[in-house]
Z-matrix of the N, CA and C atoms (Angstrom, degrees):
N
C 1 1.457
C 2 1.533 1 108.47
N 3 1.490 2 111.79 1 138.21
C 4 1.530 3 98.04 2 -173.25
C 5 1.260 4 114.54 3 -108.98
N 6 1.716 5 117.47 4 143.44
C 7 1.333 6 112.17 5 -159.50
C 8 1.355 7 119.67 6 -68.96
N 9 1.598 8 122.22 7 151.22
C 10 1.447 9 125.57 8 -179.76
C 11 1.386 10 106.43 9 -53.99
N 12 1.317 11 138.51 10 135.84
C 13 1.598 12 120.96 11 167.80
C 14 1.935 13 113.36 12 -93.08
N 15 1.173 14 97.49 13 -11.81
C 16 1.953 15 99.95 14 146.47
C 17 1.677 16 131.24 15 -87.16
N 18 1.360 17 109.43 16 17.92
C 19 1.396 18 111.28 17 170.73
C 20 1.470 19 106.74 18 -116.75
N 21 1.256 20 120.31 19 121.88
C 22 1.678 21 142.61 20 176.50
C 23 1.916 22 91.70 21 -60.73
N 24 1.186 23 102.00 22 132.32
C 25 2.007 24 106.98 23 171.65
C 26 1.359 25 103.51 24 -92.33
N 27 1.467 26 110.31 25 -44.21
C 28 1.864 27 113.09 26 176.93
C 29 1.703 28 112.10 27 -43.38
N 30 1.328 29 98.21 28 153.05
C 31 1.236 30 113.94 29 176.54
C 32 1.640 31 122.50 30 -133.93
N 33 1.238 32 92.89 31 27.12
C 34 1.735 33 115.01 32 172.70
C 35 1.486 34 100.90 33 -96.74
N 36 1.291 35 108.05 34 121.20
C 37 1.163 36 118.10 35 162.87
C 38 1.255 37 133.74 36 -91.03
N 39 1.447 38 145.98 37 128.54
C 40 1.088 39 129.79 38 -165.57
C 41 1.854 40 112.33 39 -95.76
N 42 1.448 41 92.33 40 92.34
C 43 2.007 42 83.02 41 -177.16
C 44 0.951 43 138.18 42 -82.78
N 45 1.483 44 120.50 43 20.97
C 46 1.475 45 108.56 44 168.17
C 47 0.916 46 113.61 45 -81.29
N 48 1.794 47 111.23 46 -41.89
C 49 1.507 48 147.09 47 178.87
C 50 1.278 49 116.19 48 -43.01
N 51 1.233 50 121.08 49 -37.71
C 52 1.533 51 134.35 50 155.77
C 53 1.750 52 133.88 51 -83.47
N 54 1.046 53 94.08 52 -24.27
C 55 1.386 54 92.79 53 163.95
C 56 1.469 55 120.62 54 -89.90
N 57 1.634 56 115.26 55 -27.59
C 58 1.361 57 97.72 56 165.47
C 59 1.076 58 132.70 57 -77.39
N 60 1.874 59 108.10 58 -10.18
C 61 1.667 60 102.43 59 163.51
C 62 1.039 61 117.05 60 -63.20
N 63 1.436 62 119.25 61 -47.65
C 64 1.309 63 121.76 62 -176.41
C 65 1.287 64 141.77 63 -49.01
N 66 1.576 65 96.10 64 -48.35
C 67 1.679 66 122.35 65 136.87
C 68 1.329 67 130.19 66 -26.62
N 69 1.542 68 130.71 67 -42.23
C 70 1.116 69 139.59 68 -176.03
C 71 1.702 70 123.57 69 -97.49
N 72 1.600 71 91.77 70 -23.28
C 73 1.694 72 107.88 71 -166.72
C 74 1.225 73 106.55 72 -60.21
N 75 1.781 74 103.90 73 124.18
C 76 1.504 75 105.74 74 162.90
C 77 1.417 76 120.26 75 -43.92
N 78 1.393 77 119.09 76 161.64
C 79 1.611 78 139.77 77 -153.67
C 80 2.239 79 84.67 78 -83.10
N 81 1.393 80 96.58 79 -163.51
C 82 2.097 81 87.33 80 -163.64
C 83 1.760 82 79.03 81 -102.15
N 84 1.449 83 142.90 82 -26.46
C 85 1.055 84 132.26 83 155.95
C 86 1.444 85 142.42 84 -20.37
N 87 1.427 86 90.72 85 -63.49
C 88 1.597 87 104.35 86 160.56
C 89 1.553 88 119.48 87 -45.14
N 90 1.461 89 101.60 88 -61.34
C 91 1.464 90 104.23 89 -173.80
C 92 1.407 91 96.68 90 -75.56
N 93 0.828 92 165.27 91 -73.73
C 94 1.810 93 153.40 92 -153.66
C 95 2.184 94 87.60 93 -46.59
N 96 0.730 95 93.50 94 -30.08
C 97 1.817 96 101.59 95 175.98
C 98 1.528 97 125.10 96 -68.06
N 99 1.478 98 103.44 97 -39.00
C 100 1.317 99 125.20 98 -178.95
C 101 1.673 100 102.96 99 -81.80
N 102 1.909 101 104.66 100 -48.65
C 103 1.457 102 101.74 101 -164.29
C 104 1.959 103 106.16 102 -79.27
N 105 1.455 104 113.21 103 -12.46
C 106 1.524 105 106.85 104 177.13
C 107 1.568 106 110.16 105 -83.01
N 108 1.663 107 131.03 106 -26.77
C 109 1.232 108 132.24 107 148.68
C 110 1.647 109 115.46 108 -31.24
N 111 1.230 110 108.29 109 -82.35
C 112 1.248 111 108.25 110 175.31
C 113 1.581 112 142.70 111 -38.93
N 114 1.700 113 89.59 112 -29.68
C 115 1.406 114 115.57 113 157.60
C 116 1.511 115 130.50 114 -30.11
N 117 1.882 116 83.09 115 -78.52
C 118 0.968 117 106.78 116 162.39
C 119 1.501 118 158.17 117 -21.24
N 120 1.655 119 107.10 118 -57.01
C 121 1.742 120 152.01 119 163.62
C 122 1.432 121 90.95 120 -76.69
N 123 1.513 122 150.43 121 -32.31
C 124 1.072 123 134.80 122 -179.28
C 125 1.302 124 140.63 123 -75.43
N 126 1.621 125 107.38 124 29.88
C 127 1.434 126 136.72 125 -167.00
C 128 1.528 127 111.70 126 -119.85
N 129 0.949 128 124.84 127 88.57
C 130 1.759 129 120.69 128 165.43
C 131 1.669 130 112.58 129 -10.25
N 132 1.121 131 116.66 130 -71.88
C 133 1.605 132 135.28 131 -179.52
C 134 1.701 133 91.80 132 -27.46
N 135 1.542 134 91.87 133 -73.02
C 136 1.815 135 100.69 134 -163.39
C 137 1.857 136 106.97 135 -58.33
N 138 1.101 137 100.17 136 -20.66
C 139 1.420 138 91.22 137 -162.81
C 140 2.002 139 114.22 138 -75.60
N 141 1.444 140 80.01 139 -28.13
C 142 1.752 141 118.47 140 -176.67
C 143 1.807 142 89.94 141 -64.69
N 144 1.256 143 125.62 142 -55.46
C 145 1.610 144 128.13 143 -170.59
C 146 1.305 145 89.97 144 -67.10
N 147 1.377 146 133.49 145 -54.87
C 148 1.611 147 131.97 146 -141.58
C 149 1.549 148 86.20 147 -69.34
N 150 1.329 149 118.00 148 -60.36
C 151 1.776 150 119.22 149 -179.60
C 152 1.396 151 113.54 150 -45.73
N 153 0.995 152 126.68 151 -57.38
C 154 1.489 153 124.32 152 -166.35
C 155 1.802 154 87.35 153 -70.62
N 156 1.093 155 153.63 154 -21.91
C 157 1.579 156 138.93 155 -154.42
C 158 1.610 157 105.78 156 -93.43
N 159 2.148 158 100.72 157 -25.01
C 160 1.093 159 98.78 158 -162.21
C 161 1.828 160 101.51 159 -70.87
N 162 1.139 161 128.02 160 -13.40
C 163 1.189 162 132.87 161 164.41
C 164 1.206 163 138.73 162 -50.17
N 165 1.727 164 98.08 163 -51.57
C 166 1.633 165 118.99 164 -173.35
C 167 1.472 166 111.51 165 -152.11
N 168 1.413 167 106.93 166 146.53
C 169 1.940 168 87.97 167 150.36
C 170 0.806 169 103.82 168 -82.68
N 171 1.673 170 118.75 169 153.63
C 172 1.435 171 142.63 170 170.07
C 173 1.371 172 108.39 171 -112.79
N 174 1.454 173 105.13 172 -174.28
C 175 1.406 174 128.15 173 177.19
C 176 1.587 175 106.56 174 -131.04
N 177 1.781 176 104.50 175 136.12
C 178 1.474 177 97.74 176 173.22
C 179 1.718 178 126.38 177 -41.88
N 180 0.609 179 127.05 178 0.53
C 181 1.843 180 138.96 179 -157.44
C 182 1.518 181 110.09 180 -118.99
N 183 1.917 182 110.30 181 -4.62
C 184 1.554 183 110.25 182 -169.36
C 185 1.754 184 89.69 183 -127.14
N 186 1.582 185 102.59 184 -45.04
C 187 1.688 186 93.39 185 169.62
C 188 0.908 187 130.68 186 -51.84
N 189 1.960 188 126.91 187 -46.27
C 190 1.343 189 142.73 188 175.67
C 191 1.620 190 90.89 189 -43.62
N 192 1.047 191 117.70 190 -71.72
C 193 1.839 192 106.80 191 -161.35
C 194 1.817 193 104.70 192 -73.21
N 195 1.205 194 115.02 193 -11.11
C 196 1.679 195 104.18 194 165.82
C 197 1.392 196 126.37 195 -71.94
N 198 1.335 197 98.66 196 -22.19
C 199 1.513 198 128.61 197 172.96
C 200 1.501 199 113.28 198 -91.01
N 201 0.667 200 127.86 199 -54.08
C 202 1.586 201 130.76 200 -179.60
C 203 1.854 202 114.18 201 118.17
N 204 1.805 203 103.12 202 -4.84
C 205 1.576 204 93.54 203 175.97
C 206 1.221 205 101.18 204 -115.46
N 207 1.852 206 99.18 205 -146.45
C 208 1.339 207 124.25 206 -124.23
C 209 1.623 208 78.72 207 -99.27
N 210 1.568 209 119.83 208 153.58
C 211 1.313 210 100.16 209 155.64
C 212 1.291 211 136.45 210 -86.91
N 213 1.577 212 115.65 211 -2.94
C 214 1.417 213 116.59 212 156.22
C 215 1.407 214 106.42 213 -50.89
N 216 1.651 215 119.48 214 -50.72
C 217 1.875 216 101.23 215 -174.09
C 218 1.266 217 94.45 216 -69.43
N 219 1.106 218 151.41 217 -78.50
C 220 1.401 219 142.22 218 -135.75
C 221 1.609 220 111.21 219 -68.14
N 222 1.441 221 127.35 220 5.75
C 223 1.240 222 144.03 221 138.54
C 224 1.065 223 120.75 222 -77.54
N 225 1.291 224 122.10 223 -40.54
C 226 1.775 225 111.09 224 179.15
C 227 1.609 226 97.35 225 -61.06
N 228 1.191 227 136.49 226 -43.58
C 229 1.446 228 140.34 227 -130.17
C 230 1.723 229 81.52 228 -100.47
N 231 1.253 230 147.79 229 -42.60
C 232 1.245 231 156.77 230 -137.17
C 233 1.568 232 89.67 231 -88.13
N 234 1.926 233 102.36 232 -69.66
C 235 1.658 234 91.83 233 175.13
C 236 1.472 235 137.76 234 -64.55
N 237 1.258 236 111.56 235 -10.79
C 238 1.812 237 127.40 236 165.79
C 239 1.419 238 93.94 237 -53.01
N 240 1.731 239 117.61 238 -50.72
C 241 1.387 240 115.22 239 -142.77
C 242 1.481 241 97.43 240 -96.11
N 243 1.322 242 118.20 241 -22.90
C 244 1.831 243 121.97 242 159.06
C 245 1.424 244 118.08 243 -68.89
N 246 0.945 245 114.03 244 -41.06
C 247 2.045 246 119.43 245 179.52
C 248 1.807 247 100.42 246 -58.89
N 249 1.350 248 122.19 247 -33.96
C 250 1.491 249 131.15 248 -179.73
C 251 1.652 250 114.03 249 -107.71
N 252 1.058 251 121.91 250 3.27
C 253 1.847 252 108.75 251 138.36
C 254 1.869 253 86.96 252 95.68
N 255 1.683 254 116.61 253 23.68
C 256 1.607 255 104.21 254 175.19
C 257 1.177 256 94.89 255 -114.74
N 258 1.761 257 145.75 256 -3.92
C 259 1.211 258 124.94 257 172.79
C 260 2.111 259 105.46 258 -140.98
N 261 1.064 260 109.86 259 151.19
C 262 1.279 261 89.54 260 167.55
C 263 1.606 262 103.80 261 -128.59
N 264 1.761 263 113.82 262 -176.37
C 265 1.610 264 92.21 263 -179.62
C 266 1.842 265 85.76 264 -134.10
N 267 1.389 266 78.98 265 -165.61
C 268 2.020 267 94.84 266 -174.53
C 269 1.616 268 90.23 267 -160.95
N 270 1.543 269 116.38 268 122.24
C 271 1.020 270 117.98 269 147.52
C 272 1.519 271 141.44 270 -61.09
N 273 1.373 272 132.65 271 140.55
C 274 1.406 273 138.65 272 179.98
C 275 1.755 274 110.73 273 -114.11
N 276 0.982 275 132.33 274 50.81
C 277 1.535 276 121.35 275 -172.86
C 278 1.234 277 91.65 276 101.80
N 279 1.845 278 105.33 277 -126.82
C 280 1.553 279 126.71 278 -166.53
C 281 1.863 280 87.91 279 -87.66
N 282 1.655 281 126.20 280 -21.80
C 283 1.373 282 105.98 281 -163.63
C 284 2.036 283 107.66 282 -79.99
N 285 1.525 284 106.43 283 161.44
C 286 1.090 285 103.03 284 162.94
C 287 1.931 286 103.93 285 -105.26
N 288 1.178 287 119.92 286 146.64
C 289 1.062 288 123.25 287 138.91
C 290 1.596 289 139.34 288 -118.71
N 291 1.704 290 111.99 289 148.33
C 292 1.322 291 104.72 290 -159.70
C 293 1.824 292 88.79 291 -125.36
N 294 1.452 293 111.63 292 165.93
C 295 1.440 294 124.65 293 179.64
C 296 1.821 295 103.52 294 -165.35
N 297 1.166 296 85.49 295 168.52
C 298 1.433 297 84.46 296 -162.26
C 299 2.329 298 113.52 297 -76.36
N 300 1.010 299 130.55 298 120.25
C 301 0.921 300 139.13 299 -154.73
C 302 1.682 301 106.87 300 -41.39
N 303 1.201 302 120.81 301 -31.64
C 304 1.793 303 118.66 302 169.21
C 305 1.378 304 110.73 303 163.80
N 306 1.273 305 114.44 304 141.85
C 307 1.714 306 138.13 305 -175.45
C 308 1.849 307 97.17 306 -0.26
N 309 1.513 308 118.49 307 -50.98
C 310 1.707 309 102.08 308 -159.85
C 311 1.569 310 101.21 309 -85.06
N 312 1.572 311 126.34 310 11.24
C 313 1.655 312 99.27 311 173.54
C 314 1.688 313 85.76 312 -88.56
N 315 1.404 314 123.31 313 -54.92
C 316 1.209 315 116.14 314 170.15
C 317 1.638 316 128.66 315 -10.36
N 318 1.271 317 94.85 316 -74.72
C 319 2.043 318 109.67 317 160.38
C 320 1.187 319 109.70 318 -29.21
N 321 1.415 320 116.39 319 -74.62
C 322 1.801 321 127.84 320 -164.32
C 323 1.179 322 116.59 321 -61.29
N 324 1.574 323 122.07 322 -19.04
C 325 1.293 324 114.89 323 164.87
C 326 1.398 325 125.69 324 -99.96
N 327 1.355 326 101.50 325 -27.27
C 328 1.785 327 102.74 326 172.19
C 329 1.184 328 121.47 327 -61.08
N 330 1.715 329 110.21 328 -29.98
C 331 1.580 330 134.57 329 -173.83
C 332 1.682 331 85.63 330 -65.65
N 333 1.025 332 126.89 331 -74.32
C 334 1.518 333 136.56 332 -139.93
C 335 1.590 334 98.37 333 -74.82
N 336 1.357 335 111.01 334 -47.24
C 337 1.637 336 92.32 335 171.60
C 338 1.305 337 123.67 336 -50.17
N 339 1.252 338 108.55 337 -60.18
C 340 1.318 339 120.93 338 -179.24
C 341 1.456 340 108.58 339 -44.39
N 342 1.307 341 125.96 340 -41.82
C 343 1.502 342 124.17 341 167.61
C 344 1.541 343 127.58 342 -42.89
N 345 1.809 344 95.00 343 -43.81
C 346 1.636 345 124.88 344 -166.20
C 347 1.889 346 89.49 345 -79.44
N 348 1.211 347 119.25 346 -25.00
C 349 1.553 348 114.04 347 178.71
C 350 1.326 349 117.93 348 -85.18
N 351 1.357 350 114.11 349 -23.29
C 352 1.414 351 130.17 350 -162.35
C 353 1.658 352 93.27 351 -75.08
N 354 1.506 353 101.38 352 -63.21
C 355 1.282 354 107.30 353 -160.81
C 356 1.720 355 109.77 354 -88.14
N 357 1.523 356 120.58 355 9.71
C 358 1.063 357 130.32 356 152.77
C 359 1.906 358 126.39 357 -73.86
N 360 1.123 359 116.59 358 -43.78
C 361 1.325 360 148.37 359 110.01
C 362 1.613 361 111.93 360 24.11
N 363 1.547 362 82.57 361 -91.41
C 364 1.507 363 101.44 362 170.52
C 365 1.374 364 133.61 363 -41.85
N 366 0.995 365 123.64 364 -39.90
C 367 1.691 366 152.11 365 176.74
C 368 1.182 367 111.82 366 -100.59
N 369 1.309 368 135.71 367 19.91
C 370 1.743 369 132.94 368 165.29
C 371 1.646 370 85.43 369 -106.53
């Protein structure tokens, strides 16, 4: 049988190294917190709004055609992405406008493309 080359054979454990993770690890809250974020951003649609916002605020009526739909969808997808803390809006009259909820959704996606390029990159 041939060995996994992601399985460690040692059986030394390193315990400080583990106890201070352990020590430090957010509560299972956090992460059910961390993993519904990610959730979230894990939608083409949303990811397509989050890009175009990092530009400008918009209005439902300018995304729909940046996107190519309806603005009923690009409203359903807007309040998913308002109920979870990645966009917020401000009314104008009859308009809505939306922008991206503050500096770290900005971060998390510029970070991550740039990751998705890096390691795209890598493999040409």
């Amino acid at each position: 049988m041939p060995k996994n080359e992601f399985t460690c054979d040692c059986n030394a454990v390193n315990t400080q190294l583990v106890e201070n993770i352990v020590e430090n690890m957010p509560d299972e809250k956090t992460f059910d917190s961390l993993a519904g974020f990610y959730k979230m951003l894990g939608d083409t649609t949303r990811c397509k709004i989050i890009f175009a916002l990092l530009s400008s605020e918009m209005c439902v009526c300018d995304l729909a055609n940046v996107l190519s739909m309806s603005k009923s969808a690009v409203s359903h997808q807007l309040g998913k992405m308002k109920s979870n803390g990645v966009v917020r809006c401000r009314r104008n009259g009859k308009e809505v406008y939306y922008s991206l909820d503050d500096e770290h959704i900005s971060e998390i996606f510029t970070v991550t493309a740039e990751h998705i390029r890096h390691k795209k990159g890598e493999k040409e």
